[in-house]
C-alpha positions as a Markdown table, in Angstrom:
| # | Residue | x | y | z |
|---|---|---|---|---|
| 1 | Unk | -7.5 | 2.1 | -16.7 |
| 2 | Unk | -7.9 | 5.9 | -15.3 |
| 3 | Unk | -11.9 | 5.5 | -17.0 |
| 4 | Unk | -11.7 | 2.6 | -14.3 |
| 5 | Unk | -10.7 | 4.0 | -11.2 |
| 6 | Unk | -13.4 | 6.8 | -11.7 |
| 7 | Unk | -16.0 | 4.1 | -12.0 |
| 8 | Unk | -15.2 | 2.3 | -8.9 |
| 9 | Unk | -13.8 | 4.9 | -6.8 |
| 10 | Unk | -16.3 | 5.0 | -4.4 |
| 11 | Unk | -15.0 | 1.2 | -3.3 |
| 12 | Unk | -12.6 | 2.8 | -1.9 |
| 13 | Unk | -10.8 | 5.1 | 1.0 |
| 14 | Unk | -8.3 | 6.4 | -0.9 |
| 15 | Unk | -6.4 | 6.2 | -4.3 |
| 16 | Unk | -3.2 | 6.7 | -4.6 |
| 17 | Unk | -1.8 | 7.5 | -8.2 |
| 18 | Unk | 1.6 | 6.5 | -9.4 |
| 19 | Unk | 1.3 | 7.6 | -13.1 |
| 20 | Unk | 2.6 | 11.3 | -13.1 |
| 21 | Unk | -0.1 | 13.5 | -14.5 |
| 22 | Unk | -2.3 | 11.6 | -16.7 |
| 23 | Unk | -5.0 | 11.2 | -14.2 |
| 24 | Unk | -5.3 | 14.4 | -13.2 |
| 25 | Unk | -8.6 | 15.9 | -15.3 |
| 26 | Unk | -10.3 | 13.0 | -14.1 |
| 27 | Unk | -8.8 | 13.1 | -10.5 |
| 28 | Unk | -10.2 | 16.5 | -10.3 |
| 29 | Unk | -13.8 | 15.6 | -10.2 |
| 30 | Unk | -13.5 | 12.9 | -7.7 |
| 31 | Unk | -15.2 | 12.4 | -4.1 |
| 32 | Unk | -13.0 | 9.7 | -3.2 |
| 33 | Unk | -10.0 | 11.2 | -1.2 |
| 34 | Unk | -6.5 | 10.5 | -3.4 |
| 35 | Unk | -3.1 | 11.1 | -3.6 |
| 36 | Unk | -0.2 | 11.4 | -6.6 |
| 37 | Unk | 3.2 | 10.2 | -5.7 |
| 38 | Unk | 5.6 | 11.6 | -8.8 |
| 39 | Unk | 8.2 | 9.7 | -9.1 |
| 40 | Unk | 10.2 | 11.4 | -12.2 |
| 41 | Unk | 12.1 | 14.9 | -13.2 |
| 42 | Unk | 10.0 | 17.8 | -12.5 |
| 43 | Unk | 12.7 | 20.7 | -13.6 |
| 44 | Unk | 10.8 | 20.8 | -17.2 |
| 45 | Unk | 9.6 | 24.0 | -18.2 |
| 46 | Unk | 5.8 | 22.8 | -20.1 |
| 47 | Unk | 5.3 | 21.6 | -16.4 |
| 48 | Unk | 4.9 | 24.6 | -15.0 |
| 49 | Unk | 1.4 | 25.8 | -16.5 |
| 50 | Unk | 0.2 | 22.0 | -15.8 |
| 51 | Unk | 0.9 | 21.9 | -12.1 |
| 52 | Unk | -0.5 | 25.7 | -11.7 |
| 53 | Unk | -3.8 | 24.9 | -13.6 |
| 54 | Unk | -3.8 | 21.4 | -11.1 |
| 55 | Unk | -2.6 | 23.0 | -7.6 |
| 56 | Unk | -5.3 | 21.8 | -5.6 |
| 57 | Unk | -4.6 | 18.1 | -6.2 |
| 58 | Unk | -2.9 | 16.5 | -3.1 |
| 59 | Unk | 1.0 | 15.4 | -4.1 |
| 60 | Unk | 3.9 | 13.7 | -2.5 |
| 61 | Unk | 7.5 | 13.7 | -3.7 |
| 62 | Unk | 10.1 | 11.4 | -3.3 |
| 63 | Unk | 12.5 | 14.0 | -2.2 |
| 64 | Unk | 12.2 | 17.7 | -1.3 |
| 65 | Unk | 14.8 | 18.4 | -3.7 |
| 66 | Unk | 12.5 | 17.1 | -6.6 |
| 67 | Unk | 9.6 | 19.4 | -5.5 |
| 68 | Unk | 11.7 | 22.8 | -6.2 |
| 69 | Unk | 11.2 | 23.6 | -9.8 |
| 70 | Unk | 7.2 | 23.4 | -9.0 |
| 71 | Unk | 6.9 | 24.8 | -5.3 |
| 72 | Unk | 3.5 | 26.2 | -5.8 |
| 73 | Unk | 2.2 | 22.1 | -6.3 |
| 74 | Unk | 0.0 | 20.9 | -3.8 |
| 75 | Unk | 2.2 | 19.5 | -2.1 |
| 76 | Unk | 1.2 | 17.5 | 1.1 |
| 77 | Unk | 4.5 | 15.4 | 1.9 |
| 78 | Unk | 7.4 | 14.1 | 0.7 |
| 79 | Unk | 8.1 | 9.8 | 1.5 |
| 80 | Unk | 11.5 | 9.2 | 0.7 |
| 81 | Unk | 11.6 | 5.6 | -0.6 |
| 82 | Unk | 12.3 | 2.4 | 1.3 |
| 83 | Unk | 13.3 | -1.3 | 0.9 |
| 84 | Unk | 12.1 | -4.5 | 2.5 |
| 85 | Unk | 14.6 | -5.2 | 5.1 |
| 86 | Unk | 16.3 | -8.9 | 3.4 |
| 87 | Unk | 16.0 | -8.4 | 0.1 |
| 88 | Unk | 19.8 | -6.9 | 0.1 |
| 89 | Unk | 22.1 | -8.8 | 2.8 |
| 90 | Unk | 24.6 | -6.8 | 4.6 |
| 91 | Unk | 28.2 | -7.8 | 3.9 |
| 92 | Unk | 30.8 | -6.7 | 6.2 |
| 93 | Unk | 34.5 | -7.2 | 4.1 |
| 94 | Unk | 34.3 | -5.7 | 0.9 |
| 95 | Unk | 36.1 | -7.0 | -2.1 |
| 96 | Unk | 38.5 | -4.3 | -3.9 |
| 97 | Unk | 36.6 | -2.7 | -6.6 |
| 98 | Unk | 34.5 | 0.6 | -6.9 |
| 99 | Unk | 30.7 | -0.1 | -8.7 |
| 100 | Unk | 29.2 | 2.0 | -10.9 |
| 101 | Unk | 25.0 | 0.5 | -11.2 |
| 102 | Unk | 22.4 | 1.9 | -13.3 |
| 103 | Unk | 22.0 | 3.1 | -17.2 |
| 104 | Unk | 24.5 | 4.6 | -19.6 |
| 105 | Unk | 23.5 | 8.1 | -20.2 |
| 106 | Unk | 25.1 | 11.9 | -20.2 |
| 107 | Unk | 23.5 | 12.9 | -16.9 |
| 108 | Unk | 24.3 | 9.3 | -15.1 |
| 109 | Unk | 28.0 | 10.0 | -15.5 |
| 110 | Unk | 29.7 | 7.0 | -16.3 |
| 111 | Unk | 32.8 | 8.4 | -17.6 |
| 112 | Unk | 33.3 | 10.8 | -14.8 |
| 113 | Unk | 33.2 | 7.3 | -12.2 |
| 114 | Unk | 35.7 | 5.9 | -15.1 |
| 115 | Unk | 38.2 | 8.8 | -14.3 |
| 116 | Unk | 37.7 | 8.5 | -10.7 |
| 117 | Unk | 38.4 | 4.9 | -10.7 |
| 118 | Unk | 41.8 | 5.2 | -13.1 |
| 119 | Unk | 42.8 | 8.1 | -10.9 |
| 120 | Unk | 42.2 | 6.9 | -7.6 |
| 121 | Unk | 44.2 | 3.2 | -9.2 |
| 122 | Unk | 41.0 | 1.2 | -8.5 |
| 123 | Unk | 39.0 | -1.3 | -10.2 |
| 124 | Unk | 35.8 | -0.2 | -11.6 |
| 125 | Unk | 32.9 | -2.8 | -12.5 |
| 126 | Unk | 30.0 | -1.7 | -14.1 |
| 127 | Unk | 26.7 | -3.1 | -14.1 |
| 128 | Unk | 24.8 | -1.1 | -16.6 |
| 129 | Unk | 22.4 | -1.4 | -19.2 |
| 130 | Unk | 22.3 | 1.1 | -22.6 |
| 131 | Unk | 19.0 | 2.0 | -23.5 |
| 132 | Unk | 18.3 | 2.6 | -27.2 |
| 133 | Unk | 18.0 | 6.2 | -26.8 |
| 134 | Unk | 21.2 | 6.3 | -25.2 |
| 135 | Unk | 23.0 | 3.7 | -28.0 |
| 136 | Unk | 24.8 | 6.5 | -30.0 |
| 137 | Unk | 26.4 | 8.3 | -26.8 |
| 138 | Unk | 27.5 | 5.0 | -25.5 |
| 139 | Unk | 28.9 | 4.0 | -28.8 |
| 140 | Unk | 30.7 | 7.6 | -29.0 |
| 141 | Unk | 31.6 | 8.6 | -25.6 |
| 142 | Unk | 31.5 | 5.3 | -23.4 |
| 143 | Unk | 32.5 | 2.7 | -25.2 |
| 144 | Unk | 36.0 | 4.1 | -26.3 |
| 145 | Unk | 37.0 | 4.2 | -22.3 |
| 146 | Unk | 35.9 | 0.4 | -21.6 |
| 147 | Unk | 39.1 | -0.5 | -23.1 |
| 148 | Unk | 41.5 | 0.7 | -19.6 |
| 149 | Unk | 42.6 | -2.7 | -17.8 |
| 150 | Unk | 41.0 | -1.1 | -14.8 |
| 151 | Unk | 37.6 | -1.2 | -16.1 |
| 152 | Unk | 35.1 | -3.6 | -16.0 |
| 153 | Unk | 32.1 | -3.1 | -17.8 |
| 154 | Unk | 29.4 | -6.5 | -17.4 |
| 155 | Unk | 26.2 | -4.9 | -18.7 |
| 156 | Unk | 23.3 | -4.7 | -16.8 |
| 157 | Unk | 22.5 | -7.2 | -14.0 |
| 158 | Unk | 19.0 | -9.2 | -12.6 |
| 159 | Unk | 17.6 | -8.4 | -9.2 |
| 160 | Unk | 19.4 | -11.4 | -7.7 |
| 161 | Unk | 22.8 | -10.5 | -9.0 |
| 162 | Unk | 22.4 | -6.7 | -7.5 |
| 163 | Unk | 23.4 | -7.7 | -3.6 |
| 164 | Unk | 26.6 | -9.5 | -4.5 |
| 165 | Unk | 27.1 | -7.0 | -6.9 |
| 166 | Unk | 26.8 | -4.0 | -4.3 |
| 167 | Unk | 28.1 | -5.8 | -1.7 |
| 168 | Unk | 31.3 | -6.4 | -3.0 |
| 169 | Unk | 32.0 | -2.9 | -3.8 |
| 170 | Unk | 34.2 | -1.1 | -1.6 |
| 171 | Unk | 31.9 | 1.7 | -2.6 |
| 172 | Unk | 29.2 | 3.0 | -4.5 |
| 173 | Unk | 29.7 | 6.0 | -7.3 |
| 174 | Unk | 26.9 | 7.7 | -8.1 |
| 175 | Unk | 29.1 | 11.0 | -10.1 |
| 176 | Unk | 25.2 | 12.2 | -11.6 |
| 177 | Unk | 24.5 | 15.6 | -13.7 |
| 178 | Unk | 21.2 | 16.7 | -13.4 |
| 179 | Unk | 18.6 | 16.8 | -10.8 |
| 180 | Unk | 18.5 | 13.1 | -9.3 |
| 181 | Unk | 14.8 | 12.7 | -7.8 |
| 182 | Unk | 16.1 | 10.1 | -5.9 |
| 183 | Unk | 18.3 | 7.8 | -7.1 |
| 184 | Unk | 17.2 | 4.2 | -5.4 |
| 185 | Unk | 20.6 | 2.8 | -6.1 |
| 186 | Unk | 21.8 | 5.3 | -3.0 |
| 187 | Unk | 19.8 | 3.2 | -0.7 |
| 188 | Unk | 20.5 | -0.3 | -2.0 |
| 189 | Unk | 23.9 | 0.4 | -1.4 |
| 190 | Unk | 23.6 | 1.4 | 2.0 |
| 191 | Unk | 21.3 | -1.8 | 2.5 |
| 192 | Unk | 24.7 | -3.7 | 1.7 |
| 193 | Unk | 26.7 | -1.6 | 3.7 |
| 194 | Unk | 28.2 | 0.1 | 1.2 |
| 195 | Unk | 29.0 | 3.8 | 1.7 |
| 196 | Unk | 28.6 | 5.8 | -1.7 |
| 197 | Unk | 30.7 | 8.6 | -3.3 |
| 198 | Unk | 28.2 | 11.2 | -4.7 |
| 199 | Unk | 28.3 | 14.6 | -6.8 |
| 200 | Unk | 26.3 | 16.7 | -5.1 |
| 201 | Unk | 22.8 | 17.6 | -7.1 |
| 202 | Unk | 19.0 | 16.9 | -6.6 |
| 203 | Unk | 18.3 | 14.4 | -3.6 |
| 204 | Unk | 22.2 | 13.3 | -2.9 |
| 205 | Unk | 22.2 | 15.4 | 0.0 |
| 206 | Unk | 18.8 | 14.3 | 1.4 |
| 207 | Unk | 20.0 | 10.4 | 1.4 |
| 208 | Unk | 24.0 | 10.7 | 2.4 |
| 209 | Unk | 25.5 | 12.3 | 5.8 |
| 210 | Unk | 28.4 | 13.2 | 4.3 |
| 211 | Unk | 31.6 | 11.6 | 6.6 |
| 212 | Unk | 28.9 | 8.9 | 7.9 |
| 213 | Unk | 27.5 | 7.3 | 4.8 |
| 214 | Unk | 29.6 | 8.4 | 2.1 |
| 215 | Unk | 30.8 | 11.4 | 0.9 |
| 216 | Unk | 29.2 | 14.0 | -1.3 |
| 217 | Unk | 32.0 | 15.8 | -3.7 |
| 218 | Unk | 31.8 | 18.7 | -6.4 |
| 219 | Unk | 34.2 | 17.0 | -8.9 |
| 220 | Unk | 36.4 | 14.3 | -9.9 |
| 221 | Unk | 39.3 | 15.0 | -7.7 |
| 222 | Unk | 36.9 | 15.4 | -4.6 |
| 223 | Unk | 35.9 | 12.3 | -5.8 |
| 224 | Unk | 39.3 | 10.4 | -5.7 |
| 225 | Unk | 39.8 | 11.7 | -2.1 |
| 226 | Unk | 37.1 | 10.5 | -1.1 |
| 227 | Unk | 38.3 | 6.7 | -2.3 |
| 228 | Unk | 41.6 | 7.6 | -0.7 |
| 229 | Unk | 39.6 | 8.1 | 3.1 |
| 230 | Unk | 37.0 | 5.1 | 2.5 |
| 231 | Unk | 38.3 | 3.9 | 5.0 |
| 232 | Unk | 36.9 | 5.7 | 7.6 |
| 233 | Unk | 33.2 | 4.9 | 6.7 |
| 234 | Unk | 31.6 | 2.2 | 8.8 |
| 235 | Unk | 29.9 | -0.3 | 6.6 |
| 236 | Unk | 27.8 | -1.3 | 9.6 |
| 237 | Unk | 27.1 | 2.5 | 10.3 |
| 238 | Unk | 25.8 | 2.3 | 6.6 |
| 239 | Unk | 23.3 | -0.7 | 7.4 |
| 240 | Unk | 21.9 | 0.8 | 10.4 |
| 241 | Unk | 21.0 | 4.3 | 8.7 |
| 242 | Unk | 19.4 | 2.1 | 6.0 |
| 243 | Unk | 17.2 | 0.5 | 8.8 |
| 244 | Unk | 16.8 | 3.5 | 10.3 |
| 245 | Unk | 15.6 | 5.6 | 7.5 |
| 246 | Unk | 14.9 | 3.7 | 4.8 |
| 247 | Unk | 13.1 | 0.7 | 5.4 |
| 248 | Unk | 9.9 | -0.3 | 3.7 |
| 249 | Unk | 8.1 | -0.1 | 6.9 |
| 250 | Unk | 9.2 | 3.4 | 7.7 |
| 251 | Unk | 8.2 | 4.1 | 4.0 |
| 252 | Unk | 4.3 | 2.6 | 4.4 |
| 253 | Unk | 4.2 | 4.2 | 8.0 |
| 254 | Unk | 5.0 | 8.0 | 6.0 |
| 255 | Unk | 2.2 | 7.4 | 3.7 |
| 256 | Unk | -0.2 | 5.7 | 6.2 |
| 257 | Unk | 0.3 | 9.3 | 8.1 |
| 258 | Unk | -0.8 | 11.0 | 5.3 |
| 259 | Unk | -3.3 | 9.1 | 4.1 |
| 260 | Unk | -5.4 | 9.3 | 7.4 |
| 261 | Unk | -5.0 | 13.1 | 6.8 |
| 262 | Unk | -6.6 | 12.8 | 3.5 |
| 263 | Unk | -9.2 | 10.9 | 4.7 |
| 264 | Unk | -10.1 | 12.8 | 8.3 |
| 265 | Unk | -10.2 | 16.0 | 5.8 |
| 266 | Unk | -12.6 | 14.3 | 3.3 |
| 267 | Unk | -14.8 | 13.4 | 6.4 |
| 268 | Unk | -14.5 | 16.7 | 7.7 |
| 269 | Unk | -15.9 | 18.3 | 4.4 |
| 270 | Unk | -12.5 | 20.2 | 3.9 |
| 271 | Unk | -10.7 | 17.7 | 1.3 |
| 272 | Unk | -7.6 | 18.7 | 0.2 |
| 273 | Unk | -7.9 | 17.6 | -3.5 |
C-alpha cells in the first residue's frame, strides 16, 4: 500500500498518513508535501532513536500531552479529535447509573471505577469488551468484582447502542493509568451531555475544565466526591463545549490550516518534510 502512495504521489496535494511510522523511509524521499497524524502511545523508549533519525518529517498529535516523551519530533500541530455533530444526541435527564465504556485492561481501570461506584452507593454499567491479550487479567482481577449487586457489566456495545448508553449515565468514568493520548470516549460523552469523572494523566486535562465538564481527581476518594457534587455540572454546558471544541468541522478546519502550510512551504521551495 505505502509502495502505492509513492507511485502516485504526484496526483496529489498532500498526503496525510495515519499508520504511525511505517511509511516513514519512503516518506522521506517524497516531493509531494505530507503529513503523519499518530494516533497511539509515544512514552516508549525504542521510539526515541526512530523519531530523532526521522525529525524532519512533518507530525501532528492528537493531544500536546501525547507529544512529550518525543519533543524533539517534527512537530507541526496538534488537532484534537472531533465528532460529526448528530451522530450522539444530547439527552437532558439522566438515568441513575455511572458508565464505565471502553476495554478491560490494567491501565483502563476498571476496578478503580468499580470502587468508585460501590463507594459513592451507585450503579455502575459497563460496556466493555476483553481483548485476548487482556483475557487472563480479566479472568484474575476483573471478573471476581462483577459479582457486587451494584455492578453491571454488559460487554461491549455497537455504535448505535453507544448514545443511549452514554446518555443515560449520570456520568462518565474514565479512572485511566498511563498516558491517555486521547481517549475519544471523553468527547462522546460530552456529545451526550454527560460530564466525566477523570484521573488525571496524559490528555484528561486538555479535554475537561474541571468544575465545567467534569471533574479531574487524583484517586478514588477524589473520585467519589466528585459523584457526590455531580450535580452541579450542566449537562447542557457539556453539549455546547462539545460543539464548541470538538466538532468534526472544527477538527477538518485544524488540519485544513495546516495543510495549506504544507503546501505554501512546498511551493515556496522550503518544505517542511
Amino acid at each position: 500500500m505505502v509502495e502505492q502512495v509513492a507511485k502516485r504521489a504526484g496526483e496529489f496535494d498532500l498526503i496525510h498518513f495515519h499508520i504511525a511510522q511505517l511509511h516513514f523511509p519512503i516518506a522521506r524521499r517524497l516531493a509531494t508535501p505530507h503529513l503523519t497524524t499518530l494516533h497511539g502511545r509515544l512514552d516508549l523508549p525504542e521510539l526515541v532513536p526512530l523519531y530523532r533519525e526521522y525529525r524532519e518529517l512533518p507530525l501532528v498529535s492528537i493531544s500536546d500531552a501525547q507529544r512529550h516523551p518525543l519533543p524533539h519530533a517534527g512537530w507541526v500541530g496538534t488537532v484534537h479529535h472531533g465528532l460529526p455533530s448528530d451522530v450522539l444526541r444530547f439527552q437532558p435527564d439522566p438515568g441513575g447509573y455511572l458508565a464505565f465504556l471502553g476495554r478491560i485492561s490494567p491501565e483502563k481501570r476498571v476496578d478503580r471505577a468499580i470502587a468508585i461506584a460501590i463507594a459513592a452507593g451507585c450503579r455502575l454499567r459497563i460496556a466493555a469488551k476483553v481483548d485476548n491479550v487482556d483475557r487472563e487479567y480479566f479472568d484474575r482481577e476483573i471478573r471476581p468484582l462483577l459479582d457486587h449487586p451494584m455492578i453491571d457489566f454488559i460487554g461491549e456495545i455497537d455504535e448505535t447502542e453507544k448514545g443511549a448508553f452514554l446518555g443515560g449515565a449520570r456520568a462518565l468514568l474514565f479512572p485511566i493509568d498511563w498516558p491517555e493520548p486521547f481517549g475519544l470516549v471523553q468527547i462522546e460523552a460530552l456529545a451526550c451531555g454527560t460530564p466525566v469523572i477523570a484521573f488525571r494523566g496524559g490528555s484528561v486535562e486538555e479535554i475537561l475544565d474541571s468544575g465545567v465538564t467534569g471533574f479531574i481527581v487524583d484517586n478514588v476518594e477524589e473520585a467519589v466526591d466528585a459523584v457526590r457534587r455531580l450535580d452541579r455540572i450542566s449537562r447542557r454546558t457539556c453539549r455546547e463545549v462539545f460543539e464548541l471544541r470538538f466538532s468534526v468541522r472544527r477538527m477538518a478546519l485544524d488540519y485544513v490550516r495546516i495543510y495549506k502550510a504544507l503546501a505554501g512551504a512546498a511551493s515556496a521551495g522550503d518544505l517542511v518534510a
